[in-house]
N, C-alpha and C positions, 0 to 999 in steps of 0.2 A: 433504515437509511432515509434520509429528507435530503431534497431540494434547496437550495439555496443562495438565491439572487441578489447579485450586487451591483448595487444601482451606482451610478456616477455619482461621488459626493461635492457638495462646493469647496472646492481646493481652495478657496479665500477672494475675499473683494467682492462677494457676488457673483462671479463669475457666470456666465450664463449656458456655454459651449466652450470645451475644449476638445485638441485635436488630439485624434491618438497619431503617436510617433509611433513606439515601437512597444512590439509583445514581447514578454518572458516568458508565454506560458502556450500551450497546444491544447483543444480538447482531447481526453483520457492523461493526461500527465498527474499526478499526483505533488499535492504542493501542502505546506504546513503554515500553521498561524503565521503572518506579518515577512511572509514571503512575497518578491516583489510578482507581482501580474502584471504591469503596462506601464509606459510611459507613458505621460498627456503632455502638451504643450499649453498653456494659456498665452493671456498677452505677453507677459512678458520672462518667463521662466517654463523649464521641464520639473515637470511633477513625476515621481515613483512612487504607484499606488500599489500600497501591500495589502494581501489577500486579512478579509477579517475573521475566514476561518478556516481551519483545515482541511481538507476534502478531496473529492476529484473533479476535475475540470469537467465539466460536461461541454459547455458551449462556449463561445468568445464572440462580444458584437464591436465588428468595427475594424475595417482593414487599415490598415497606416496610412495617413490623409484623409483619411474620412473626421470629419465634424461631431460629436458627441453630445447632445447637450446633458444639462446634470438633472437627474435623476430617472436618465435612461438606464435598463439595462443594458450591465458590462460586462458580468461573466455568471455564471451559472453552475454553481457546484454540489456535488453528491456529497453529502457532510452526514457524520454522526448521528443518530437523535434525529429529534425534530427540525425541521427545515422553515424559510419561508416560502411561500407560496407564491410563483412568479405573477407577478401581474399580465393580465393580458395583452396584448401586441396594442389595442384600441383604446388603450387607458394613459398610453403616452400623452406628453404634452401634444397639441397638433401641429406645431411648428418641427418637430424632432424629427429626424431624418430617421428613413424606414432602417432598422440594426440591419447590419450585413452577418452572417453567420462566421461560423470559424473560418479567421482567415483564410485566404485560398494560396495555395502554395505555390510560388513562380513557374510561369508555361515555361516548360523546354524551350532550351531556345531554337529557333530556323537552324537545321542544317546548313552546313556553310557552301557556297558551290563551291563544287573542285579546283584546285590552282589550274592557272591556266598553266599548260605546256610551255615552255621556253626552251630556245638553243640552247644547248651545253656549251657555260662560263668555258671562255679561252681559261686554259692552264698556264700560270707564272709559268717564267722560262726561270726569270732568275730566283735563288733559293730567297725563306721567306725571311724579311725582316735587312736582306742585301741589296745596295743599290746595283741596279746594271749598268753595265760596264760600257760605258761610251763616251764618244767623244763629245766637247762641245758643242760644236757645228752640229753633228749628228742629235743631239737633245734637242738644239734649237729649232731643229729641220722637224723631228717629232716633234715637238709642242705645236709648232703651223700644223701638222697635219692633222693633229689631234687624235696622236696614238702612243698609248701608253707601254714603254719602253719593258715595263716588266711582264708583257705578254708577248715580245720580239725573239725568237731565236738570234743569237747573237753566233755570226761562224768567224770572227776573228779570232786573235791570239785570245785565250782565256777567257773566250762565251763575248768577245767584247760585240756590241753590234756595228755595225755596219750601213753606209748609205745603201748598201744594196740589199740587205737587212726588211730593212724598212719598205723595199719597194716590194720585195718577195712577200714584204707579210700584206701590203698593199692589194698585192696581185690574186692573194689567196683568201680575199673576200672576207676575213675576220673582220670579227666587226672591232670597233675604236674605240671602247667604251665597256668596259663592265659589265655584267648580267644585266639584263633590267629587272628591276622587283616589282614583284607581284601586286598589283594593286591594292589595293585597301578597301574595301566593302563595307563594312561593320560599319551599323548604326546604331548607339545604345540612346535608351531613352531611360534618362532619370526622372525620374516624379520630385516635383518641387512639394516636399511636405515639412512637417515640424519649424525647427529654426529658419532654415532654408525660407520657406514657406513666409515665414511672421519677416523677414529681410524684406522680400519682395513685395508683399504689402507696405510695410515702411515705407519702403524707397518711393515704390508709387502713387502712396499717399503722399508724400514729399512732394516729391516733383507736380502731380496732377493739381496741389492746394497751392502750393508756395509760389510765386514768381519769384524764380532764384536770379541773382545778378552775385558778380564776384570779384575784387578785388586784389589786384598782386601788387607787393611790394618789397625790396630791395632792402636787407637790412646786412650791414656790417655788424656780425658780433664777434669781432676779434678780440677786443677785450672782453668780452663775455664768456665766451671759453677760456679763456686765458683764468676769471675768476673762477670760473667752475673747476678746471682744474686745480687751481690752488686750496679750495676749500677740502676739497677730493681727498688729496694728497695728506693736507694739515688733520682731517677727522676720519681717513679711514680707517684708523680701528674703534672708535666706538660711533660712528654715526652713518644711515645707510649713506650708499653714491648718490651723488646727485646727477639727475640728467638733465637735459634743456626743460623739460616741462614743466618740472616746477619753478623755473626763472618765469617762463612763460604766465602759471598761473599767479605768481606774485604781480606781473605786470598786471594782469589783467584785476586782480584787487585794487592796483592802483589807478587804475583808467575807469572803471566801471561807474563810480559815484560820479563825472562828468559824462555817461554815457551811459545814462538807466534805460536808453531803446535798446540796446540791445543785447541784455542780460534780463530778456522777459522772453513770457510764454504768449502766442497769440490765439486765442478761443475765437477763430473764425466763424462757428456757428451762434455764439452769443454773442458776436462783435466786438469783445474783450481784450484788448490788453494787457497781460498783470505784472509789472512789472516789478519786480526781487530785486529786494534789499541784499537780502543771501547772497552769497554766490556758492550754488552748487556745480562743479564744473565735470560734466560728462569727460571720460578718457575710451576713447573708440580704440578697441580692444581685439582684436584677430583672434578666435580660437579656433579648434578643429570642427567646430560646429558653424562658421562663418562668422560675423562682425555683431560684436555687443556693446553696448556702453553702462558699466560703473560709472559710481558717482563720487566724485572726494565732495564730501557734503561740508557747506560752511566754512570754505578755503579762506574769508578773511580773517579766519581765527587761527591760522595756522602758520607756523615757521617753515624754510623750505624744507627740511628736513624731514619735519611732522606732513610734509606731501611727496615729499620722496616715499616717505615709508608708506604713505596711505595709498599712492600709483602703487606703487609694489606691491601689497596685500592686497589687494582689490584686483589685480591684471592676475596676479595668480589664484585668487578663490575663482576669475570669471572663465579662467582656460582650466580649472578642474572641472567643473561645473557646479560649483558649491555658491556660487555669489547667491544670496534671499534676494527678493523681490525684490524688496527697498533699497537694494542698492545698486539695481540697475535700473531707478524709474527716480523722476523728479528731479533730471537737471535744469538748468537755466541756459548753460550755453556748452557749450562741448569743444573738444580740443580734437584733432587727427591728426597722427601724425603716420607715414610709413617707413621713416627712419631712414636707415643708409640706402633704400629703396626709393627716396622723397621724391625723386624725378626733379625736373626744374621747376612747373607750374602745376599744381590739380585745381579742379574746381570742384570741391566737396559738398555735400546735399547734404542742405539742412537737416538735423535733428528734429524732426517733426514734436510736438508744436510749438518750439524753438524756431530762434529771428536769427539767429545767427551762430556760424561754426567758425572756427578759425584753425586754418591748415597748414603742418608744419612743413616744408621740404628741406634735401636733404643738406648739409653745410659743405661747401667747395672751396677749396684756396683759387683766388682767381685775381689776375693784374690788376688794378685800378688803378686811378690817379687818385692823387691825395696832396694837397701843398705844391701842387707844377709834376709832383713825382712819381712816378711808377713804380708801385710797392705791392707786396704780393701779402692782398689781403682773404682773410676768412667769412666768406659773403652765404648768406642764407634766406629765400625768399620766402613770404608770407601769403598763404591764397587761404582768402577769407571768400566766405558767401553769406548773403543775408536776405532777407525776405524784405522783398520793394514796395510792399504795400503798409509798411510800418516802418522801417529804416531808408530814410534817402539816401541818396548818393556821397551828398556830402559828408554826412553825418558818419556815415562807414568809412571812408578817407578817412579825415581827424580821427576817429578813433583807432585805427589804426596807425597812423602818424604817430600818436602817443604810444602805441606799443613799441615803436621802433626807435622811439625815442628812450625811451626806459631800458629797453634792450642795447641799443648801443652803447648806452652810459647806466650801465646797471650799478655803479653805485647811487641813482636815485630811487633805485627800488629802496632803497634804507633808508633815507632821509625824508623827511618833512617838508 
């Protein structure tokens, strides 16, 4: 029997560290060639790294959240034949965080204290699921006193209660109100690691580099849905649904060549600009693993249809967890929406090192004036953000003024 140590490989890009997420595997388990051993997380995707040989587990470095760099030891297996020969602990990189051994298995948790003691819950008088039997006046006079009726012995005709009812239960020091429940004690503590983990650096590299400012605006798309609908309707059976987004990225094809600040990336540390002829358009994406953005790459080459289908293939590979790297990295500008969720205003954060996001909320029938008249139109607002040290104020207005302009009157999304 040999030894045999498996080092972290470069999972692509150079990568230099990655985090471990989660283990498959325990020391003593036995596992077979290109059986999975661990989750890693990189910058921007989970990696499942399969065992390169068959064996038994001897050791595991590296507890979930812990940092890895590549070509630390990672697992340690009793294999066949000849083995390699682990390197020594002191032959690591010297920047590599000391391995931690096989994971350590969750502490029991604190014994809970005992519930507290409480008075024994007044007993319903009346049977359950029946209202009790009283008068008006009598309800009325309970509601002031704040005694609930279905814990009343009631001694009139047929359990009915009584003003004297009410005083007798008064007099007999019940209390007017239902058990009280137990408090609530329990503190869990999550560990922000993996996806979780790569969110919260984003966000706070976001926020900490960018000076966000945010823009809201008021757009009628009554006729816009009205088109969407009818397209809907006339191609659904051979073409997928369309939803707002792609009217949206169409607009934004059409605005973008009068507003190259902001469909660019800004390189704050080389003082750089660069701003994209492309349009690659981030679609911020909800999975069970928290928020991701796919990319519809080169949306100006594309019919709404051909970004119907690519939001769709792309939101479902990103909530399997099958999206590749490349198609969740190298947009220009990004889209959010939270759908029948929209709320009336957000103010969205930047796609880091992205200048600008643009945020969908949710569409409402709501009164307006229009021509002297009061018509009850289909109103939907726009909250954009953009980074103020490259986009001005103005410059974010107008360009949004033009989305609302192509979106109110979307047959100029087709025209010249």
């Amino acid at each position: 029997m040999g030894r045999y140590v498996f080092r972290l490989p470069d999972v692509g890009e150079g990568i230099a560290e990655v985090e471990v997420v989660n283990w498959h595997v325990t020391p003593g388990v036995t596992v077979a060639e290109d059986d999975p051993l661990v989750d890693v997380m990189t910058d921007k995707a989970t990696v499942e790294l399969p065992s390169p040989r068959a064996g038994k587990v001897l050791e595991t470095n590296g507890n979930p959240g812990d940092k890895i760099r590549v070509g630390s030891e990672l697992v340690v297996l009793e294999v066949e034949g000849a083995g390699e020969a682990p390197a020594h602990k002191d032959s690591a990189p010297a920047s590599a965080p000391v391995a931690t051994k096989a994971a350590k298995p969750p502490e029991a948790p604190a014994p809970e204290a005992p519930p507290v003691e409480l008075p024994a819950a007044p007993v319903a008088k009346a049977p359950a699921g029946e209202k009790p039997l009283a008068s008006p006046a009598v309800r009325h006079r309970a509601y002031q006193l704040g005694i609930p009726l279905q814990f009343v012995a009631g001694t009139g005709p047929a359990g009915r209660i009584l003003h004297a009812d009410l005083d007798a239960y008064r007099a007999s020091g019940s209390r007017t109100a239902p058990a009280s429940r137990a408090p609530r004690e329990a503190v869990e503590e999550v560990k922000i690691i993996g996806l979780r983990r790569r969110i919260a650096e984003r966000m706070q590299q976001s926020k900490r580099k960018i000076p966000h400012y945010s823009y809201v605006e008021e757009l009628d798309v009554t006729e816009l849905e009205e088109l969407r609908a009818h397209l809907n309707a006339r191609h659904a059976a051979d073409r997928p649904r369309l939803t707002l987004l792609p009217f949206l990225v169409a607009a934004l094809v059409r605005a973008i060549p009068d507003f190259p600040q902001v469909n660019a990336q800004f390189d704050d540390d080389a003082g750089i600009v660069r701003r994209h002829a492309a349009l690659h358009v981030g679609i911020a994406t909800q999975t069970a693993q928290g928020l991701m953005v796919p990319v519809v790459r080169h949306a100006e080459t594309l019919d709404l249809w051909q970004v119907a289908a690519e939001i769709t293939r792309l939101s479902a590979a990103t909530r399997d967890g099958k999206a590749t790297r490349d198609e969740l990295g190298g947009s220009t500008i990004t889209i959010t929406s939270l759908g029948p969720l929209g709320g009336i205003v957000t103010t969205p954060v930047i796609n880091y090192p992205e200048v600008a996001i643009v945020g969908v909320n949710r569409i409402v029938e709501r009164p307006v004036v229009r021509g002297g008249q009061i018509v009850v139109r289909r109103m939907m607002n726009l909250s954009s953000s953009f980074d103020h040290r490259v986009v001005d104020g103005w410059d974010a207005a107008q360009f949004v003024q033009e989305l609302k302009r192509l979106l109110e009157q979307p047959a100029t999304l087709f025209v010249a």
